[in-house]
Structures are given as structure tokens and as C-alpha cells.
C-alpha positions, -999 to +999 in steps of 0.1 A: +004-159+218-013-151+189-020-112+179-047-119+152-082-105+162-092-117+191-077-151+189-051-150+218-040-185+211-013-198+232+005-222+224+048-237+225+076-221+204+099-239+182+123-254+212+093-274+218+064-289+193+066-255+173+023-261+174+030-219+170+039-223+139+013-251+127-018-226+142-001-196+120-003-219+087-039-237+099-059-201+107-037-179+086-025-161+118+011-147+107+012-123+142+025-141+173+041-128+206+068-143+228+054-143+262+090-143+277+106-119+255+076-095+248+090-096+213+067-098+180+073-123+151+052-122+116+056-155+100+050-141+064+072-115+065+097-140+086+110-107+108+109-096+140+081-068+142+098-035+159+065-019+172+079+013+183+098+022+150+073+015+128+066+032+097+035+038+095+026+031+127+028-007+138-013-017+138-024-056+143-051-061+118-080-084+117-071-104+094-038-105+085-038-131+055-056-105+036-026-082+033-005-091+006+031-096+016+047-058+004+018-045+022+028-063+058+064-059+052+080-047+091+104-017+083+124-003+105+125+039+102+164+040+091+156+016+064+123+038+056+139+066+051+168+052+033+148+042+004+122+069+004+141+100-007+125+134-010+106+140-039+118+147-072+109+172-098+093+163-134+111+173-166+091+203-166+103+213-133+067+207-121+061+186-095+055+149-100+024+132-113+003+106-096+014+080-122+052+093-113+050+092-073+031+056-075+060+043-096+085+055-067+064+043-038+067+007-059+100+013-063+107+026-025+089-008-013+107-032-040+138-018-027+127-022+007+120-056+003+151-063-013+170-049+019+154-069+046+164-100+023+196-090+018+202-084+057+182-116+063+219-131+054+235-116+080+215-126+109+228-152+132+209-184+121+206-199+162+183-165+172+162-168+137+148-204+144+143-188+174+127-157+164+151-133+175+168-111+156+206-108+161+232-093+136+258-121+129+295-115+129+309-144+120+302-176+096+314-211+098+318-232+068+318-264+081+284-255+099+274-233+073+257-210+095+262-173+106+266-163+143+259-135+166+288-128+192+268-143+220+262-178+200+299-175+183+309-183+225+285-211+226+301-228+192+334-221+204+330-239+234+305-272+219+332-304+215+317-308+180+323-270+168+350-255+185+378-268+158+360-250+136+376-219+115+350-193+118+351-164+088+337-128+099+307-115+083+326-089+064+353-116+050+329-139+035+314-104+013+349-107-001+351-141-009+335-149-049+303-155-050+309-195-070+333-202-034+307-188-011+283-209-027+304-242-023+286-264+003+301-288+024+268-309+025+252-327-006+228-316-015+210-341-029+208-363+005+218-330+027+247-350+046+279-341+050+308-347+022+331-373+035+349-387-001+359-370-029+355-390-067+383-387-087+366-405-118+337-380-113+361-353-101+331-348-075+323-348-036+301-378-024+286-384+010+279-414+026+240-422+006+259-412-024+288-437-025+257-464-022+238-451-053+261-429-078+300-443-070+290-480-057+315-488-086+340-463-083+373-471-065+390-443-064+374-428-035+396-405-009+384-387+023+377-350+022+402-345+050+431-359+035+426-344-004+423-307+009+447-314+036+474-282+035+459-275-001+465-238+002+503-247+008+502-274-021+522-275-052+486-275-072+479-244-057+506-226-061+509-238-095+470-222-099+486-186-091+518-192-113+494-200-143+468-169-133+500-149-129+514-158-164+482-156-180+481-120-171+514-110-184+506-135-215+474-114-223+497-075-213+519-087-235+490-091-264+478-060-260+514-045-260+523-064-290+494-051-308+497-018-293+532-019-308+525-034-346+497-002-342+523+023-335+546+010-363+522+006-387+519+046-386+554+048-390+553+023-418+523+041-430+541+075-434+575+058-447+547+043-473+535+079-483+574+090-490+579+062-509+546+067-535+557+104-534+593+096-545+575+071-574+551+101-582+576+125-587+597+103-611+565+101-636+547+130-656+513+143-643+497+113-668+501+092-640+479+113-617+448+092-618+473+061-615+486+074-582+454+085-560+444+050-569+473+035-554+464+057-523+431+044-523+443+013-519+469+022-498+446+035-473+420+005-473+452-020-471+458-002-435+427+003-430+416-032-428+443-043-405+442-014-384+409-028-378+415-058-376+440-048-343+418-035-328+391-056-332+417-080-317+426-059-288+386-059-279+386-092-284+419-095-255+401-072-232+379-093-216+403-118-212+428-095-192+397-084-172+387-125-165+423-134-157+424-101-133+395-109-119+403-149-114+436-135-096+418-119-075+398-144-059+425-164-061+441-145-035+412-140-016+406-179-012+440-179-002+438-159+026+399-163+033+381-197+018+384-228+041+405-262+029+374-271+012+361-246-005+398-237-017+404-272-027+367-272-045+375-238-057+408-249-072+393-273-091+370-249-111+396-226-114+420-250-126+405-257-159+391-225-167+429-218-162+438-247-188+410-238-212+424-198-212+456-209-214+450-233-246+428-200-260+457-180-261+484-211-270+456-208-302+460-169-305+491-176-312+492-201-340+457-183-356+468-160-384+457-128-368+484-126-345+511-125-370+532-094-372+520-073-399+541-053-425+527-028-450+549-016-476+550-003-509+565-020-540+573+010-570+569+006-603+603+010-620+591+036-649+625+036-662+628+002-675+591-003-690+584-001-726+545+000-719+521+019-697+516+007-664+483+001-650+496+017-619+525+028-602+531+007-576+511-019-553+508-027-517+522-056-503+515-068-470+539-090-449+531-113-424+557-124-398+555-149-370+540-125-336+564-115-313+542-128-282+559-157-266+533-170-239+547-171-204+537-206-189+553-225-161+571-247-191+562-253-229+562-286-224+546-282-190+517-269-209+520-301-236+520-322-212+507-320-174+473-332-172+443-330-149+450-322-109+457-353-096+444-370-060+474-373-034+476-404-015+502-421+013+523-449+002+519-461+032+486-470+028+491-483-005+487-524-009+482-552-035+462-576-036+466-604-066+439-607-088+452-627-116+479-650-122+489-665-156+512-676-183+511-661-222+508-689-246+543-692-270+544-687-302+567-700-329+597-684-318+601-681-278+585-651-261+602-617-260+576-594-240+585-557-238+552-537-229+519-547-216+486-521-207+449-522-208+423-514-232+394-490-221+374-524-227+393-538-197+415-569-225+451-568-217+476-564-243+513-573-249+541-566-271+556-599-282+585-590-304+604-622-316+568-635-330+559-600-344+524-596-326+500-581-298+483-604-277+451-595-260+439-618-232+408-613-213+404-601-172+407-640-165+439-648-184+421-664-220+436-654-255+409-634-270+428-626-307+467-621-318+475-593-343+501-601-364+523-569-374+540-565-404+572-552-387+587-559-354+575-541-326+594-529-293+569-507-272+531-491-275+507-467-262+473-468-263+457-441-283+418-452-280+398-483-281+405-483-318+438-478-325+472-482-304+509-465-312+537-488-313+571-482-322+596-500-344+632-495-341+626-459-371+595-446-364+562-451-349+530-469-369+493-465-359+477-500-358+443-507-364+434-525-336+406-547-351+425-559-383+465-549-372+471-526-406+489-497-401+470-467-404+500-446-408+537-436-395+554-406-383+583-399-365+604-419-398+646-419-393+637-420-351+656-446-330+621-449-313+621-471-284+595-465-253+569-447-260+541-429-237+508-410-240+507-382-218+478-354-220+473-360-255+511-363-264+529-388-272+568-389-255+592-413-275+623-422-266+651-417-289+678-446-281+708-429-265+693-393-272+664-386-249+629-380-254+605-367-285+575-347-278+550-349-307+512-344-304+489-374-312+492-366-354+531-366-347+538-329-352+564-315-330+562-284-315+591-259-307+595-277-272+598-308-287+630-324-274+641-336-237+678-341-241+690-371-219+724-392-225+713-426-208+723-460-222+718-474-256+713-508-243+686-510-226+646-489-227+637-460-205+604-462-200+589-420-194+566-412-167+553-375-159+541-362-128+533-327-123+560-316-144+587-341-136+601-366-156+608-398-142+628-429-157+649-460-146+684-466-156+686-506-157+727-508-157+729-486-129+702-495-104+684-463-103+653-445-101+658-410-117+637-378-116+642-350-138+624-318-152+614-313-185+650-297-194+664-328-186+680-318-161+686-343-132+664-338-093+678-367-076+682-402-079+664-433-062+685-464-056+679-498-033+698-526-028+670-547-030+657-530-065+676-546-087+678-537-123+647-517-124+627-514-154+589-518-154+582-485-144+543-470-140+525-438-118+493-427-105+495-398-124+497-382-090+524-383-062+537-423-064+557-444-087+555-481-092+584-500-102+593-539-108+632-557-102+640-575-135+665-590-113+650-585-078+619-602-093+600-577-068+575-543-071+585-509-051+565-479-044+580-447-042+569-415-039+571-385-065+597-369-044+618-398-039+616-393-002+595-421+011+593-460-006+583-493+005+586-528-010+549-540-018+559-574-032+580-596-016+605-612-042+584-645-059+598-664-090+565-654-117+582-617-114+616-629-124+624-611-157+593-582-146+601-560-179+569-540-182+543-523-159+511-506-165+487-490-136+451-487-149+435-456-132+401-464-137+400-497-120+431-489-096+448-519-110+487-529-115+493-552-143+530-567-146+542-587-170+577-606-174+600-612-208+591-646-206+553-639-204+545-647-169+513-621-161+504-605-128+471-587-121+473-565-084+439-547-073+457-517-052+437-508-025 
């Protein structure tokens, strides 16, 4: 019933019509009353109306659209008084002026205001759309609603709710204000996430998958990517890397702290030595040696600053990397699968951007150690005055910091998180079928991959070219090489790596020159691009980790005695090295030591070479022998034969898996082609 005047309209709540509601907004009538609950709602203030504890005293006005909305706002008297403390004294120790006590009765509402929205949050959402007033104690994600304890029974009970983890009230508080705001409905469309992109790295719904991903195809449900994702090796990577980037940035500060502390000592071992030099000299040299002190004093000057400019500089860093920890663990312990697994994501690269900040700090010149010391001037042995008697030097020596990550060449070269899926719902379906045209000499095919245009390419190394075919099989251009190549790795859509039997030459794509050569006196065989790094094999020797300009770092070598006869194509996933030992039959996994995991062998994998991954948890590999393809997971647990043997993969040398398209290409020495769509 409406309170407004003298209007009394009656009319149906929202369980019904809601045609309350409409007359509120149609007369301006914000003051209703629940005939069945005797309870009073205003619709501009969106509160209950608690007559009896009113402040000033509850009074239902004529008009209440007149009021502006401060002026109707419903508080309760324990918020009144709250916010309205006694009065203060001026400066003078006068009492206030009129200006003064206005500005705190503004302020005393604004907060008041503020409160009632902030507890708006913790009222259960069921008994607001019904204009009751409940406190919540609990929150469910999935729903992404708060309830009281009375509808918490009632959602506990309903078939579609009562899997549901509920959060209490004051757990959520606790959770990071980026995971509390993770939704778990789009919000564009407002229905619930049911895929997650990995070419977009986003959640999609149903509405979205039509319109934004209808060409994406690497699409997994929500249910199975943050499946056990607080017990996954991602995660618990996340807290290793948070973990090491705290002691990474301690150690900074130490190792500043330190080179601070020593400078003082070097600092007063400098002022002996300029005393010694003083005292070997007459008192001509006076002038000479408060100059040197001068100078002295601004040399340590400026790199005293300069530390602890740089230790301000590190401060907010420790603080982030705290501070990241922290919600770390409380997502751990509090966030659902979803918001963790969304949560992780975030976190994840801010992780890999701090953590290639500080690999920076550590090549950048102002982290080097440095020594101040004095150099005399040898009176003794000069015939002429000296312009002074001494000077400063300052020595810089390589930082002391070594960064504590879960490998160095963990860091060079495990990329993006990656989407887990079931090998057993992992199938190919043949897209293409066809034969490489010969050259002069007969075809010797050692690698094949895709171009971000979508050509295929292939080594062909008895004629000395790359062939690039289109998506149905046709020769689009050969480039003729002017040295004999064994493997490649595509750099960009301009220029591709390819390796000779001593070193490794850039080729233009467009024309086939060489751009330029590293890695010269190298038995390079295989070679893969990995996170912007290049892993070459070194015939007999293991691998070579350079980055894309062919610099090695002080990781740079993955020692591994395998055989000098045949290639070893390299495959990385999430910090394991994997590789296939033709002569022996076997799939091997090792870490970035080289240190052998275990060991994969079939009877019906014969010879296996072509080797290729999703980046994420399987491995695809071809029978040069067996003439058939495998998958088999990262762990070497689970496999499956996807190809039944077929005579147009006998000699299957060389396999690439294109990402984008979830495609297998397979090629044979001989030049037979295969194309697979993996669904």
C-alpha cells in the first residue's frame, strides 16, 4: 500500500506483476507498505524504513519526490550515532562556526550514505527483491548472490544449487578485490561461461562462441580447464615463482644494503690511503689534496645515491610480490575453481613480466657491484708537479644477486599456461592428402611446419630448397638455398632459421638470401623455437639455448649423449624436455639438466621420429617404420594409437602441430604430405 499523502494505493509486490513498483516510478510515490509483513520499503533510498529507530523521527511526507535523496536517507540510531560524533572544538578552542558544523553534518550524512551502501553488500539478495532486509552470511559464486541463513537452507536443498561451494560473508572480505570481481557470467550477453578461448585466453558463453569465437577451435569447457586447478602443477608453479620473486627482490635489497655497508668501509680505507699520500708530500700539495677529497666525496656521493635510489626503486616491488603472495594464498584456500583458475591467469603474467623486470635488473648497469678506491700519485718517481695527488677510480663488478627462479632455462624457455586436454578425446580427421613434386635429385625431406599465412613448408635437402605448397597441396614458390639445409624453425612471416651441418642462417623468406648466421663451428642439427629461443641440437652433444639474435646466456647448454646418426627433434612442455631416440625405439622425457624422467616405448612405435606437442600436456609422434601416429601424454602415463598404420606415412620423418588451427601436418622422406584437423 502506498504511504504518500493520501494515496493508499494498493496494489501486488514483486512475486507477482511488481505493478508496486511501476505506481512508485509513474506518481513518484517512493513509500510503500507490506500489508503482510507491516514492513516499510522507500524505493529511492532502496531500504527497509525502521520507523521506530528513526533518527529524526520517521515522518511520511506529502510529497516525497521532493526530498532529495541525502535528505530521505532511512538511518538506523547505531549508524546515527556512529557517524555523528560530539562536537569538536575550533583552533581557538572556541566552539565551532556555522560554516564548520555544516561541513560535518555534510560530512556525517556522506558517511552515512556511504555505510548503508556498503552494508547494502551484505544483505541476502532473495529478501532484497523482496523487500526484506536480512544480513547475509554466506555467498555463492556460481550464483553470485549472498544469503541469509534462512535462504542459505533453501539453496542447499534446490537440485540446481545444492553442489554449490558457498563462501561466508567474512571470507569473501578476504579474498582480492580483482578475484571478487571475477564473474562467472558474461557480461556482455549475461549467460553463464561455459568455454574458455585459448587463442583469446578468454571465457565465452554460448551467444559468444556465435559472434566473437565462431572461428576459433580451440575451445574447452569451463569444467574441465579449472578442474583440480588449485592442485595443478600451474598453480603451484604460480606460488614457487611468487615465492622466488620475493627472495629475488630480499636478496636486492640485501645486496645493496651490503655494497652500502662496504662502501663505508671502502670509504674510510680511501681516507687512509689519501692520508698516507698526503703525508709523503710537503704542505705545497695542500690545495692539491682537499681537491682530491672533493672529489672523493662526490664519487661516493653519487653512487651512494644512486643505491638508494635503487633500493626505492626495489621497494615497491617487494611490497607487490608480498602482496601478490598473499592473495595467492588466500585464493588458495578461499576463491572457487573459477575464480582461481581466472585469477591465475592474471597473476601468471604479471608474475612473468616481474620476473623478466628483475632478469633486466640484473643485466642493467646499476646493479653491478661497485668499488671506490684510490689510486696515489707516486711523488717519488716524478720529475714534474702533479696536478694532483691521486684520483678516484671506480670499479664495477658483475652483482652478486643471482635470481632464484624455478630453472634459468625454465625462465628462457616455458611459455604461456597452457589448456589441458584428455587424449582420449583427442582424434584426426584427414584434411589433405598429397605428394611433393621431385626435383632434380630425389627427395630427401627432413622438416615440414606452417607459416602464420597458413603455406606449408619443407626442408628438401638433396635439391638444396624450401618448398611452400598451399592448404590444398599446389606449389606456391621454391627457394633455392645456397647451402644444404637439414632442419628449420619459423621465426616470423618473414624470415625462417634453418640449420646447416655448422651453424644456423636466417633466410629471407621472400627472396631465400641469408640475412645472417650465428651459432658458426656448431654440429647444428634440429632446431626449435620455443618462447622466443631457439634450442639447437648439437649432433652427439645435446642441446644449445640461444635467444632469437643467437646469444647464449649462462644456461645455455642441455647436455645429452644420444646418437650421432640420427636427429632429435626438441619439444618443451612446462619445463620438460622431450625427444625420440630412433635406434632405440623410445620416447624420452627429461628436465632441463638433462637428466632423464622416464622413457616411452611401444612395440607398435617403431623408429619414432617426427615428434610435435600442444604446448600443453600431449605429445604427437609418427613410426618412420611403423608408418603410424601416437599420442601420448606429457607424463608418459597414458597413449593411444590415432592412426592406424597406412602406406603414405611410410618413412613419416617430420611432424608439426599448428596451434592456431589445431592442425597435424606430417610429412614423409619421400614427400608424401598428410594434413589431420584434431578435434
Amino acid at each position: 500500500m502506498c504511504l504518500v499523502g493520501s494515496c493508499q494505493n494498493i496494489s501486488c509486490g514483486e512475486s507477482y506483476k511488481d505493478h508496486s513498483t511501476a505506481h512508485s516510478k509513474d506518481k513518484k510515490h517512493s513509500l510503500t507498505m507490506n500489508l503482510g509483513s507491516i514492513r516499510i520499503w522507500c524505493y529511492e533510498c532502496e531500504t527497509e524504513v525502521i520507523v521506530n529507530k528513526n533518527i529524526p523521527s520517521f515522518i511520511i511526507p506529502e510529497n516525497s519526490a521532493c526530498m532529495s535523496k541525502k535528505k530521505k536517507m532511512h538511518v538506523n540510531q547505531q549508524e546515527f550515532l556512529s557517524v555523528n560524533s560530539s562536537p569538536q572544538k575550533s583552533s581557538s578552542g572556541g566552539d565551532e562556526t556555522e560554516s564548520e558544523k555544516e561541513d560535518d553534518k555534510s560530512i556525517s550524512k556522506d558517511k552515512a550514505f556511504t555505510d548503508m551502501a556498503t552494508r547494502r553488500h551484505h544483505l541476502c539478495d532473495i529478501c532484497f527483491n523482496q523487500h526484506i532486509t536480512e544480513d547475509a552470511i554466506v555467498w555463492c559464486p556460481e550464483c553470485e548472490e549472498n544469503f541469509c541463513a534462512n535462504c542459505k537452507k533453501y539453496h542447499e536443498i534446490a537440485k540446481a544449487s545444492r553442489k554449490h561451494e558457498i563462501i561466508s560473508i567474512e571470507n569473501v572480505q578476504n579474498l582480492p578485490r580483482f578475484v571478487q570481481q571475477i564473474k562467472i557470467n558474461c557480461t556482455d550477453h549475461d549467460e553463464r561461461f561455459l568455454y574458455f578461448c585459448s587463442e583469446h585466453d578468454t571465457p565465452c558463453c554460448i551467444k559468444c562462441i556465435k559472434t566473437k569465437h565462431i572461428d576459433c577451435r580451440n575451445l574447452n569447457p569451463v569444467e574441465t580447464v579449472v578442474q583440480d586447478i588449485k592442485q595443478s602443477s600451474s598453480f603451484s608453479d604460480l606460488e614457487t615463482t611468487l615465492s622466488d620473486l620475493l627472495i629475488n627482490v630480499t636478496n636486492f635489497v640485501e645486496d645493496r644494503k651490503a655494497n652500502l655497508q662496504e662502501l663505508k668501509e671502502q670509504k674510510k680505507q680511501c681516507v687512509g690511503e689519501i692520508q698516507s699520500a698526503r703525508e709523503a708530500i710537503n704542505t705545497y700539495f695542500d690545495e692539491l689534496e682537499a681537491d682530491l677529497h672533493n672529489k672523493m666525496h662526490r664519487t661516493f656521493l653519487k653512487h651512494e645515491t644512486e643505491i638508494e635510489t635503487l633500493l626505492e626503486d626495489i621497494e615497491p616491488h617487494m611490497a607487490k610480490v608480498k602482496e601478490m603472495q598473499e592473495s595467492l594464498n588466500s585464493i588458495k584456500t578461499i576463491a572457487s575453481d573459477f575464480q582461481s583458475f581466472m585469477a591465475m591467469r592474471m597473476m601468471s603474467q604479471w608474475a612473468q613480466t616481474e620476473e623478466a623486470e628483475q632478469q633486466d635488473w640484473v643485466q642493467t648497469e646499476k646493479f653491478n657491484w661497485v668499488d671506490i678506491s684510490v689510486i696515489p700519485y707516486d711523488i717519488k718517481s716524478s720529475k714534474d708537479i702533479p696536478p694532483s695527488i691521486g684520483t678516484i677510480r671506480v670499479k664495477r663488478k658483475c652483482g652478486k644477486v643471482a635470481l632464484k627462479m624455478q630453472k634459468s632455462r625454465e625462465a628462457q624457455l616455458i611459455g604461456p599456461v597452457g589448456i589441458s586436454r584428455s587424449i582420449e578425446n583427442i582424434h584426426l580427421k584427414e584434411k589433405l592428402q598429397c605428394k611433393i613434386p621431385l626435383g632434380k635429385e630425389a627427395l630427401e625431406i627432413l622438416d615440414c611446419g606452417v607459416l602464420p599465412n597458413g603455406e606449408l613448408i619443407f626442408c628438401d635437402r638433396k635439391n638444396i630448397r624450401l618448398i611452400i605448397l598451399n592448404s590444398e597441396g599446389d606449389v606456391v614458390r621454391y627457394l633455392m638455398l645456397p647451402f644444404c639445409p637439414i632442419c628449420f624453425a619459423i621465426v616470423d612471416k618473414n624470415s625462417i632459421a634453418v640449420t646447416t651441418t655448422d651453424k644456423v642462417n636466417i633466410v629471407d623468406l621472400k627472396t631465400g638470401k641469408v640475412l645472417r648466421t650465428f651459432a658458426e663451428g656448431l654440429k647444428a642439427r634440429s632446431i626449435s623455437l620455443q618462447n622466443k629461443n631457439f634450442i639447437i641440437e648439437n649432433l652427439g652433444k645435446g642441446y644449445i639455448v640461444t635467444n632469437l639474435q643467437g646469444h647464449t646466456g649462462t644456461a645455455n647448454l642441455i647436455p645429452i649423449n644420444f646418437a650421432e646418426t640420427f636427429y632429435h627433434y626438441p619439444v618443451i612442455i612446462k619445463g620438460k624436455l622431450y625427444y625420440s631416440e630412433n635406434e632405440s625405439n623410445e620416447l624420452i622425457c627429461c628436465d632441463l639438466e638433462g637428466n632423464q624422467i622416464w622413457k616411452f616405448q611401444h612395440e607398435q612405435l617403431v623408429h619414432p621420429y617426427g615428434l610435435t606437442s600442444d604446448d600443453s600436456n600431449f605429445l604427437l609422434v609418427c613410426g618412420f617404420k611403423s608408418s603410424n601416429i601416437f599420442v601420448i601424454s606429457a607424463d608418459g602415463k597414458s597413449y593411444r594409437e590415432i592412426v592406424a598404420p597406412n602406406k603414405h606415412l611410410n618413412g613419416a620423418i617430420s611432424a608439426y602441430f599448428n596451434i592456431n588451427k589445431q592442425e597435424l601436418l606430417v610429412v614423409t622422406i619421400h614427400g608424401n604430405v598428410s594434413l589431420y584437423e584434431v578435434m
